[in-house]
N, C-alpha and C positions, 0 to 999 in steps of 0.2 A: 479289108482294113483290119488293123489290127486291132487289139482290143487292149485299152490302157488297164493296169491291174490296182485295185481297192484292197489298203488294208485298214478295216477297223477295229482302234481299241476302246472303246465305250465301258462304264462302269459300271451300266445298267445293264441287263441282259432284252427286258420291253423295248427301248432306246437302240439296242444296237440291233435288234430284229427287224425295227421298221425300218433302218437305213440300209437293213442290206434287201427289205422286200423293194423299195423305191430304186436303190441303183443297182438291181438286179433288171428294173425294166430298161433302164440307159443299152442301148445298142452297143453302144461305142465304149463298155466300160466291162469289166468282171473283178468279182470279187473274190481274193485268194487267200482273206484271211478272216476271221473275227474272235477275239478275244478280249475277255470283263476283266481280266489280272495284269498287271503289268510285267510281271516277271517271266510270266506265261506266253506272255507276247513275243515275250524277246526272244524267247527260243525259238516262237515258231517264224518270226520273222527271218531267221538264222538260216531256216529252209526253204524260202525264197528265192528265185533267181533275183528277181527286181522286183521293185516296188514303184509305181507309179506317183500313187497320193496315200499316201500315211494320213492319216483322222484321226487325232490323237486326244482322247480325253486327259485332262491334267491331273484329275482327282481319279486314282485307282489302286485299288488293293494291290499288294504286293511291293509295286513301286510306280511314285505318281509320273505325272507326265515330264516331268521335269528333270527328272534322273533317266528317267528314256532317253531324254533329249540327247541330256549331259554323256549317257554310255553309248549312242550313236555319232556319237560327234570325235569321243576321245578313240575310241575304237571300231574304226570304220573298217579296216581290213576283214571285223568277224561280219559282217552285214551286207546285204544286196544294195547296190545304189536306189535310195530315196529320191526322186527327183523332186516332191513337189508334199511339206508338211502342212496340213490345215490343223489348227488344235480348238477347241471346245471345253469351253469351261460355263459352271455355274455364276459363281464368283472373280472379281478382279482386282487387281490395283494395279496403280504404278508400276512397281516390281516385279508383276508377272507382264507388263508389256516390253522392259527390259530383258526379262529373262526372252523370251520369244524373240527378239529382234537378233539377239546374242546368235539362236541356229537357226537362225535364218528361216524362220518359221512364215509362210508364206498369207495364212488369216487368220482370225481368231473368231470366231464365234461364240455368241451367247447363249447357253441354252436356259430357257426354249427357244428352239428358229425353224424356222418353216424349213422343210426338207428337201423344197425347191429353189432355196436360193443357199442351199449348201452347194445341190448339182448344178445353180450356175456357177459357183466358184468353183468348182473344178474342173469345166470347162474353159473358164476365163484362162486359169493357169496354166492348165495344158496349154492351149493356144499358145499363150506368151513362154510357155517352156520350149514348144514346136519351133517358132520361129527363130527363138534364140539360138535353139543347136540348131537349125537350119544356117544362120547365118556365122557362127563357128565352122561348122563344118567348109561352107566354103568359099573360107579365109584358109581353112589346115589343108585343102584342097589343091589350092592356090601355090602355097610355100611349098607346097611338095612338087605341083608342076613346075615351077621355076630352080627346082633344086633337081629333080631328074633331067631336066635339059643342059643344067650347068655341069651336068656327071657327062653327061653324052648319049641319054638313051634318047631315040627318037620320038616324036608324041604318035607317029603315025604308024606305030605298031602296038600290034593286041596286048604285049608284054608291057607297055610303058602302064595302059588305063587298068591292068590288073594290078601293076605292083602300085599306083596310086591308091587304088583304092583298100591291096593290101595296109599298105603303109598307113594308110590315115583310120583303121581300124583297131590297127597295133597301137597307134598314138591313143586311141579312146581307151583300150581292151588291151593293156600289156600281158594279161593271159595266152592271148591268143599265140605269144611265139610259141610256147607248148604244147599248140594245139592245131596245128599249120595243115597238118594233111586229115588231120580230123574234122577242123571244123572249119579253118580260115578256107581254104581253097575250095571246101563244097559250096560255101556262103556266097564266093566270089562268083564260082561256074554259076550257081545257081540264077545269082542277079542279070549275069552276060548271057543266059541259057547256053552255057559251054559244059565243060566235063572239068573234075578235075584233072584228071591228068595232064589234059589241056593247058588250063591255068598253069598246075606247073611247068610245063615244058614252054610256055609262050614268057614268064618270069624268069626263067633261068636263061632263054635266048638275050632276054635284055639285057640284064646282066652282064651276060659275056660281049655284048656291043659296045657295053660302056666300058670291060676292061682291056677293048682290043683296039678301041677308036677313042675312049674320052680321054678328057683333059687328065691328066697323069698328076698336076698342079692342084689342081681342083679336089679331086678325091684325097690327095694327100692330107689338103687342110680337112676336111669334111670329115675325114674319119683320123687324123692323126696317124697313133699309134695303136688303134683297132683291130688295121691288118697290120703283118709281119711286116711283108712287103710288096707293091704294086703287083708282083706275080702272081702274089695268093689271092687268084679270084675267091670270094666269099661264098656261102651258098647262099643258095633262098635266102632261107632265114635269119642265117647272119645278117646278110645284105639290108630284110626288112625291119631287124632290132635296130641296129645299125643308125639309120634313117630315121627310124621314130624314137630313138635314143636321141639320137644330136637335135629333132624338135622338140622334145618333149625338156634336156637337159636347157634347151632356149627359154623355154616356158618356163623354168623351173618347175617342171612337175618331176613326180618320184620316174625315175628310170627302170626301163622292162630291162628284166636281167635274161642272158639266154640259157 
């Protein structure tokens, strides 16, 4: 199982010791970061692949929790995805439960609080974050099977369930077009215990079924003016921006560029 990743920024140095000796015993959890400065933080969070649960004290030298907030929220492109913020504070009002509501800050805690019902909140969370992209996932899953069959790939070849799952990767991770023989196609082999070369050669067969047998109508509208023209089979990767382009442009989310 994997291990979900802890970042704490606490403003006491006593305070942020004992929360990483406590979720240091959690099995199921590791901690990849801790820092008393706010500004300090940000850098090192910058070095992060991902971040699980952020623990965010509000009051902190350098810069408080709230411009943390404010500089992860305006400029997410420089940061690892956050999935799940808990903040802690001494002090409250009003204003700071608007502020928190604003990024979607997921608890707020009192301190003092017992440090076993911090680690049940971040179990509760996860959970409820697990199931939720569990149940995104397949819904994006889904729209992808019914949009490679309306192409013409068939579902009962190895090539359709790679480039599904390529595809619904790319829609999460529009990095990944860049990174297609490095990292997408080991990730795939690895899930299916195939090779990559495999992956790609079983992905590029589909492909060519759908531009030798599918609906010639269908891919038109689906990619417009993408391709040149129906002859120009796409490769891979075109093929899999492509795809997570035109769901992703559905969703309105930012489009992977190739």
């Amino acid at each position: 199982m994997e291990k979900k990743s802890i970042f704490i920024i606490d403003n006491s140095k006593e305070s942020s010791n004992e929360l990483l000796k406590a979720l240091s015993l959690e099995q199921d959890l590791q901690i990849v970061g801790v820092e008393n400065n706010g500004l300090e933080a940000l850098e090192k969070i910058k070095r992060c692949n991902k971040i699980d649960v952020l623990l965010l004290d509000l009051i902190l030298p350098g810069m408080d929790g709230y411009q943390i907030l404010s500089e992860l929220n305006e400029n997410k492109s420089k940061y690892p995805q956050i999935k799940i913020i808990i903040a802690q504070a001494s002090l409250i009002n009003d204003n700071c439960f608007a502020q928190l509501r604003k990024y979607n800050v997921a608890n707020l805690l009192i301190k003092p609080y017992n440090v076993n019902s911090l680690i049940n909140q971040i179990h509760i969370n996860l959970k409820f974050v697990e199931e939720k992209e569990e149940d995104e996932n397949q819904k994006i899953e889904f729209r992808i099977t019914k949009l490679l069959h309306k192409i013409g790939i068939p579902s009962h070849i190895k090539g359709f369930t790679y480039l599904r799952t390529a595809i619904c990767s790319t829609y999460y991770n529009p990095e990944f077009i860049g990174q297609i023989t490095k990292q997408l196609y080991p990730e795939i082999a690895k899930k299916y215990k195939s090779s990559s070369s495999k992956v790609e050669r079983a992905i590029r067969h589909a492909i060519e079924l759908a531009w030798e047998r599918g609906d010639v109508e269908v891919i038109s509208t689906l990619f417009g003016n993408s391709i040149p023209s129906y002859k120009d089979k796409p490769s891979n990767s075109e093929f899999i921006a492509l795809v997570s382009d035109y769901l992703a442009l559905k969703d309105n989310k930012v489009s992977s560029k190739l």
